[in-house]
C-alpha positions as CSV (number, residue, x, y, z in Angstrom):
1,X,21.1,51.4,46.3
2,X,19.4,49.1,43.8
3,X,21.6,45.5,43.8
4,X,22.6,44.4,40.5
5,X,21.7,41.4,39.1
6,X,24.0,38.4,38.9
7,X,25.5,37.7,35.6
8,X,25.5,34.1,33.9
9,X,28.6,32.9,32.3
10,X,28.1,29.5,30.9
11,X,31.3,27.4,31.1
12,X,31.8,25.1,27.9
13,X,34.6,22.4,29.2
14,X,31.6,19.9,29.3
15,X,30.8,20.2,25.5
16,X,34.5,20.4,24.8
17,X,34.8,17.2,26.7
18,X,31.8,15.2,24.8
19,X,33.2,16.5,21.3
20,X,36.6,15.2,22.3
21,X,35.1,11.6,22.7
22,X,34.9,11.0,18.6
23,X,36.6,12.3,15.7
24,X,33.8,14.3,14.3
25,X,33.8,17.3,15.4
26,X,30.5,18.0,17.3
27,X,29.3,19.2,19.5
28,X,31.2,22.4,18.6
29,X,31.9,24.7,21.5
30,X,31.7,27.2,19.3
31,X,28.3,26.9,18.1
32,X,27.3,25.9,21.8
33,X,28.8,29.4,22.7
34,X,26.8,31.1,20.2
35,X,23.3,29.5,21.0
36,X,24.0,30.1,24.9
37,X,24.8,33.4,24.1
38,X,21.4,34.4,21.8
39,X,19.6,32.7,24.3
40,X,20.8,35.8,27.0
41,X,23.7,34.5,29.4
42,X,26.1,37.2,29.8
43,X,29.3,35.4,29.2
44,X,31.5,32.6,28.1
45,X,34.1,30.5,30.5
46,X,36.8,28.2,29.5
47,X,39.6,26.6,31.3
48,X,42.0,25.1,28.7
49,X,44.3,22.9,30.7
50,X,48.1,21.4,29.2
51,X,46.8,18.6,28.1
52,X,43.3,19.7,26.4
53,X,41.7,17.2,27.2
54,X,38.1,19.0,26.9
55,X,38.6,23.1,26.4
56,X,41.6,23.1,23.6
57,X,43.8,25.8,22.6
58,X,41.8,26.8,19.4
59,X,38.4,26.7,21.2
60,X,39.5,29.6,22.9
61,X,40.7,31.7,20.4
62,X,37.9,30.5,18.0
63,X,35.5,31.4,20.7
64,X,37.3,34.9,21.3
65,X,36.9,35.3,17.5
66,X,33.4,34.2,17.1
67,X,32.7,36.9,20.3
68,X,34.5,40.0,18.3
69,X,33.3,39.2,14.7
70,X,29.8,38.6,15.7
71,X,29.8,41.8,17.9
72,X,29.0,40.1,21.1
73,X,31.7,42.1,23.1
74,X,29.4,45.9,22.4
75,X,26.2,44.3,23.5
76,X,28.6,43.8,27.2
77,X,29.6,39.7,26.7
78,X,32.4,39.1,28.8
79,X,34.7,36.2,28.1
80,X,36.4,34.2,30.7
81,X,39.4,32.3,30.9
82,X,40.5,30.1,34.1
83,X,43.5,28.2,35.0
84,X,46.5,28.1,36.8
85,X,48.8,31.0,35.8
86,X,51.3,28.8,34.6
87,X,53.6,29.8,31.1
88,X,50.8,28.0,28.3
89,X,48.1,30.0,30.4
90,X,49.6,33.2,30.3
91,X,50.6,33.0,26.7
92,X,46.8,31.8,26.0
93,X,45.6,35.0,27.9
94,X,48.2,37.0,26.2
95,X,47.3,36.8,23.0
96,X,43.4,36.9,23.4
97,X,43.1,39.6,25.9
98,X,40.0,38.5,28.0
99,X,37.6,40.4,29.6
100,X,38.5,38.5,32.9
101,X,41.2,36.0,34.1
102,X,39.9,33.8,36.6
103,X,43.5,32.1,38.2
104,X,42.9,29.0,40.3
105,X,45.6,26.9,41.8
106,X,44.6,23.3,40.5
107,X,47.5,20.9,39.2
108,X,47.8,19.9,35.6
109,X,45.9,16.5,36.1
110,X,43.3,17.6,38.6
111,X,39.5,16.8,37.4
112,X,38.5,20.4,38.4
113,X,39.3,23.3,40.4
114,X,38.4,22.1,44.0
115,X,40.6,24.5,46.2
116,X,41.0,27.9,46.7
117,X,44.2,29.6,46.7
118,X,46.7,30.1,49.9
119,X,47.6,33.5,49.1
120,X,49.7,34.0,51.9
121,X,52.0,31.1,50.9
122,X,51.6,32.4,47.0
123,X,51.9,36.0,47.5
124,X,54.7,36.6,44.9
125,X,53.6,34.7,42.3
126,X,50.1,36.1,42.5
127,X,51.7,39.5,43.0
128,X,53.6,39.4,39.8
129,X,51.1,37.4,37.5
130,X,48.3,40.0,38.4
131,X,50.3,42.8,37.7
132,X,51.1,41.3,34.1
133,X,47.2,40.2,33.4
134,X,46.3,44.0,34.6
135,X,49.0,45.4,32.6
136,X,47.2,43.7,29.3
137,X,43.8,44.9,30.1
138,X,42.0,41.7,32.0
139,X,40.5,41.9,35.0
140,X,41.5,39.2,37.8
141,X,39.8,36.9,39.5
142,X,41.4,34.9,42.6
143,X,39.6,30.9,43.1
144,X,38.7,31.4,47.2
145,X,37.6,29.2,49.6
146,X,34.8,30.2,51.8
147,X,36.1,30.4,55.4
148,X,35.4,31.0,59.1
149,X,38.0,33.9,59.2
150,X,38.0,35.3,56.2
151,X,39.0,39.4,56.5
152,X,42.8,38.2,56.1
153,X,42.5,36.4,53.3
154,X,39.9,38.6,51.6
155,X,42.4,42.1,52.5
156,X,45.5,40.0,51.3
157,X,43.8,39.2,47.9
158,X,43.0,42.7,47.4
159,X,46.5,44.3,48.7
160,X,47.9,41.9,45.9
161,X,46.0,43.9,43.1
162,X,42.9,41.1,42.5
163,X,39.5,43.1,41.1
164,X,37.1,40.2,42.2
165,X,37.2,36.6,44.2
166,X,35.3,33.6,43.0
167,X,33.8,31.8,45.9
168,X,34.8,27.5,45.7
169,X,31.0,26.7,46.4
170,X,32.0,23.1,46.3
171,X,31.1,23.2,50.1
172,X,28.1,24.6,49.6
173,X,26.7,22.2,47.5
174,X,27.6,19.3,49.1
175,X,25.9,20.1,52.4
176,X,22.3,21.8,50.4
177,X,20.5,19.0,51.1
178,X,21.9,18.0,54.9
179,X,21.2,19.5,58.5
180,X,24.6,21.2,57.5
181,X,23.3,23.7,54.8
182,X,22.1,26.6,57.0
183,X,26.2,26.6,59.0
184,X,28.0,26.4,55.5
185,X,25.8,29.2,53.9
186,X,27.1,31.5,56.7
187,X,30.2,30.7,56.0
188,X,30.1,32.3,52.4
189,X,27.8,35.0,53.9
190,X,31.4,36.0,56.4
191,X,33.7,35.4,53.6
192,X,31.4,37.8,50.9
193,X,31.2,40.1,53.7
194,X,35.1,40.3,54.0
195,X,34.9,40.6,50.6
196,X,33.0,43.5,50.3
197,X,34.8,45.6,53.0
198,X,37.7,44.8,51.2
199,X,36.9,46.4,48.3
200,X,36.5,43.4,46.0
201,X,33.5,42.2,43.8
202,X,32.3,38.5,44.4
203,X,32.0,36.0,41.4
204,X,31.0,31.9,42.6
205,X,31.2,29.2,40.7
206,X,31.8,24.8,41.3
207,X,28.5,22.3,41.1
208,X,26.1,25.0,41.6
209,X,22.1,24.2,40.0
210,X,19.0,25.9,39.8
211,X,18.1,23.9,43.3
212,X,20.8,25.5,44.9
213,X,21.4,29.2,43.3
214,X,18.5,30.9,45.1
215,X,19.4,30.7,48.6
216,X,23.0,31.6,47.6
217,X,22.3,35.1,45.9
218,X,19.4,35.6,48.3
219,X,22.0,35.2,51.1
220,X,25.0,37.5,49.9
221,X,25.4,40.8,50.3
222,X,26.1,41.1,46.6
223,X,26.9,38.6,43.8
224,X,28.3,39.7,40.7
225,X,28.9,36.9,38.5
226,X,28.6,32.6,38.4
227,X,30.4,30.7,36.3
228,X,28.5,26.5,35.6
229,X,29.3,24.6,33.2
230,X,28.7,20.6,34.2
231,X,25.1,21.3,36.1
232,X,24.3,23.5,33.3
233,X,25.3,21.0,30.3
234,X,23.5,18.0,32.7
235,X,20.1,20.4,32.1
236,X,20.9,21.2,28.6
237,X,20.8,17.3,27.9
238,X,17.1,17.0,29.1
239,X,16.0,21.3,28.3
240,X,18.1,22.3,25.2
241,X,20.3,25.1,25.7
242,X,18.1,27.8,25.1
243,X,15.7,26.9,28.0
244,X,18.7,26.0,30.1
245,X,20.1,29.8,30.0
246,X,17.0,31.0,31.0
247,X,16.4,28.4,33.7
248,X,19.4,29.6,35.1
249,X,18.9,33.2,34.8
250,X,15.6,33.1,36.6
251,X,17.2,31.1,39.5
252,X,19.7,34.1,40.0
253,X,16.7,36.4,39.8
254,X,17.0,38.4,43.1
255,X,13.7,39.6,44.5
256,X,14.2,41.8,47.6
257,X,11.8,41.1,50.4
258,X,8.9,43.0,51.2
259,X,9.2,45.2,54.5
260,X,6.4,44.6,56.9
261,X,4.7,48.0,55.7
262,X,4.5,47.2,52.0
């Protein structure tokens, strides 16, 4: 069976951020969403946190608005929207009815999502919030660590009704460039394995670059989806958005390898 290819959903916190700095307005997420968008990435990612300090509660439904008026849902544009499934996330997701809900388990003032969840210790919450986000029509992401023994995890995340896991590559990325690399990729090989048998699709997403991507999708059984935003904005500063989409789209290209007979 032919593998599909990886989709790119550009997260815009880091513009958000920037235009949060002064008074003026710019750089828009909006508009940033739009140019990533012509320039071919599949998706959009937010994570509006309490205190908006980047991501505010009208970027995202301005961005939803800008994605249905301008059509980009029929052409398959997916939009995300992470956080922790508290009240003012739910109510956010409520009302704009994305294609997926990525639910991490950060705290208010973390500086990003750099856990995965315990979902033993969090089974009832997760139980019931799923339900609620599949009940409106999104699809659910769960924020997973990549670990040694992963089949529990990966069977408990899908017994409590998740479509997908996003893989923390925080790990990963750290260790790229050490003697380490080669024992921390296996350990996201296991976990997407587990993930697999399970039943559940694999999205990955935290400080991954075009260095870094390749040996990731190569590796994997299957990748469905990555979510960058602060590697991707660093590249847009030097590239220009346009060439940073497809910068990133030809580092997920997967290329099987040729058997000994070809």
């Amino acid at each position: 069976m032919k593998r599909q290819a990886t989709k790119l959903s550009v997260n815009l916190n880091k513009v958000a951020l920037l235009r949060n700095q002064r008074h003026v307005g710019y750089p828009d997420p909006v508009e940033a969403g739009r140019t990533i968008l012509k320039a071919g990435a599949h998706g959009l990612t937010v994570h509006p946190r309490p205190d908006e300090r980047h991501i505010r509660r009208s970027d995202v439904f301005n961005l939803a608005e800008m994605i249905r008026q301008e059509g980009w849902a029929k052409q398959g544009v997916e939009f995300n929207i992470e956080g922790n499934p508290f009240d003012d996330y739910l109510a956010i997701v409520d009302r704009v009815r994305p294609e997926q809900a990525t639910l991490v388990p950060d705290s208010p003032d973390a500086a990003t999502s750099d856990n995965g969840w315990d979902v033993f210790a969090e089974e009832a919450r997760l139980r019931q919030v799923i339900a609620t986000l599949k009940g409106i029509g999104c699809r659910v992401s769960l924020f997973m660590n990549a670990t040694d023994d992963p089949e529990p995890a990966m069977h408990k995340a899908a017994s409590l009704g998740a479509d997908r896991v996003e893989l923390y590559t925080g790990p990963y990325a750290d260790a790229y460039d050490t003697e380490g690399r080669d024992a921390e990729l296996r350990r996201y090989v296991r976990t997407a394995e587990a993930a697999v048998k399970a039943g559940l699709l694999i999205n990955a997403g935290h400080d991954l670059t075009t260095r870094n991507l390749p040996a990731l999708v190569h590796a994997l059984p299957r990748l469905d989806e990555v979510s960058i935003g602060h590697a991707f904005t660093a590249d847009a500063l030097w590239l220009g958005f346009d060439a940073t989409v497809k910068a990133y789209l030809e580092a997920l290209r997967f290329e099987p390898a040729k058997s000994a007979a070809a």
